[in-house]
N, C-alpha and C positions, 0 to 999 in steps of 0.2 A: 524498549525501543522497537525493534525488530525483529523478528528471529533468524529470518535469511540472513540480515546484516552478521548478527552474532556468530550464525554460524560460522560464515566467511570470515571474521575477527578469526575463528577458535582455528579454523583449518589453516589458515596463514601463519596463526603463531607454532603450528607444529611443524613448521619448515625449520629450515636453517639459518632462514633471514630473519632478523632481528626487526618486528614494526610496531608502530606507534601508531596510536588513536590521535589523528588532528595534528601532529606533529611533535617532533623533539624537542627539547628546551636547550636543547643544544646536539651539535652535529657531533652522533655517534663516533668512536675513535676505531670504527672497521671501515673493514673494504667493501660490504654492502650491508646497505637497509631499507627499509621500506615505510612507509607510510598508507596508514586508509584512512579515507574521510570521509562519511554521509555528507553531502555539497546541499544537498535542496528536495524536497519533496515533487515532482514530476506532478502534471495536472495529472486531478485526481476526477474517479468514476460515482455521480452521483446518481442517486435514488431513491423518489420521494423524502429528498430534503437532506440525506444523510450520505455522508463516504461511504462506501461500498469496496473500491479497491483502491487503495493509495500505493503509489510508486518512491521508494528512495532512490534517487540517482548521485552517486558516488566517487571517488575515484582511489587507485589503487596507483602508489607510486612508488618506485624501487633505484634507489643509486648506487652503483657501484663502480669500483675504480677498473679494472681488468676486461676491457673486452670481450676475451675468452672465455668469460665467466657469461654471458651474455645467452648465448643457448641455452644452457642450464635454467638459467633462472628465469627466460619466458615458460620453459617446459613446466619449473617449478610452481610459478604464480597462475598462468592456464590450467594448469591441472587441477587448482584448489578453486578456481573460479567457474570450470567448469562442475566441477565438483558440486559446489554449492547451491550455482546458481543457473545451472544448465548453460543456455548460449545466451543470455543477456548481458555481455558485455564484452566490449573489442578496447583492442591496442589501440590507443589515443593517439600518442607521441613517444616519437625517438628523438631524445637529444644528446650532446654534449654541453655542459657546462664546463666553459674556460673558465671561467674566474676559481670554482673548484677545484676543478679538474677529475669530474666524475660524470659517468654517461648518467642519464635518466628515462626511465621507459614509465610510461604512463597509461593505467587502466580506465575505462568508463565502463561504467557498469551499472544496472538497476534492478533489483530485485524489490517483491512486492512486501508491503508495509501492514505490519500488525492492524486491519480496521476495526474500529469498535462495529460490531454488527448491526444492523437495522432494526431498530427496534420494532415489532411485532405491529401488526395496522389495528387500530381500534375497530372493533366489531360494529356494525351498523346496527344503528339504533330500530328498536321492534318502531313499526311505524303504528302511530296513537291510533287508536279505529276513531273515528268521524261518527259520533251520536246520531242516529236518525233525529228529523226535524218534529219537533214538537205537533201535534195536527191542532189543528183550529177548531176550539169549539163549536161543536155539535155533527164535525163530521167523523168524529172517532170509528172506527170500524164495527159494526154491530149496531149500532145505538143508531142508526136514522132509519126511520120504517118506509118502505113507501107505499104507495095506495093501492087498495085490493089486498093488502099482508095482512089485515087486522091492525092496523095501525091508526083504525079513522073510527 
C-alpha cells in the first residue's frame, strides 16, 4: 500500500490505544480506542502520461469515555502523527456522542503514496539520412567535356 500509511499504522499501535484498520466488528469493551482509515486517493501529480506523486488522505479517530483522558491522548496520537508524517495532518473534529456516551476526536491527514515511477522516455530515433537524388543521364560529374577540353 504505502509506506507513510504503514508506518503511521506501526507507530499508533505502539501506544496504548488499542486501533483498527477501517473499523471494529464490534465496539471494543475499553475506555478508549481508535480507528485509521485510507478514505480516498487526493488528485494525483502527472507526467508525461504517468502518476508521479500520489496523495492518500485519511483519517485517524479515537473514543473514549473520560474526559481527562482527553489531553493525553491528543498528545499521544499528535506525537505519532507528527512523527510519521511531519505536519500533514490537523484535528478534524471534536465531539460527543450521546447515544454512546463517549467523546470522539478526529484526524485528517495525508501522507504521500507508493508511485510506481515513470518509466524511462524512449531514445529518439537516429534520423534516416535522405539519399542524394539520382543525377540525370549524361550530366554525372566528370563525364560531360566541353569545347576547347579535347572533347570535339
Amino acid at each position: 500500500m504505502n509506506s507513510e500509511y504503514n508506518a503511521l499504522k506501526l507507530a499508533l499501535s505502539s501506544t496504548t490505544i488499542p486501533f483498527a484498520e477501517y473499523g471494529w466488528d464490534t465496539r471494543p469493551e475499553v475506555d478508549t480506542y481508535g480507528v485509521i482509515a485510507p478514505d480516498f486517493e487526493a488528485p494525483a501529480f502527472n507526467a508525461d502520461g504517468t502518476k508521479t506523486d500520489r496523495i492518500l488522505e485519511g483519517s485517524c479517530d479515537v473514543f473514549f469515555r473520560n474526559i481527562a483522558d482527553r489531553e493525553d491522548i491528543v498528545e499521544t496520537v499528535e506525537g505519532k502523527l507528527a512523527e510519521t508524517l511531519g505536519n500533514s495532518w490537523e484535528l478534524n473534529s471534536t465531539q460527543y456522542e450521546h447515544e454512546t456516551g463517549l467523546f470522539h476526536l478526529e484526524w485528517a491527514f495525508q501522507c504521500m503514496n507508493d508511485a510506481t515511477p515513470a518509466p524511462e522516455p524512449e531514445p529518439e530515433p537516429e534520423p534516416t539520412p535522405v539519399p542524394d537524388p539520382e543525377p540525370e543521364p549524361g550530366t554525372e560529374t566528370g563525364t560531360e567535356t566541353e569545347p576547347g577540353n579535347g572533347g570535339e
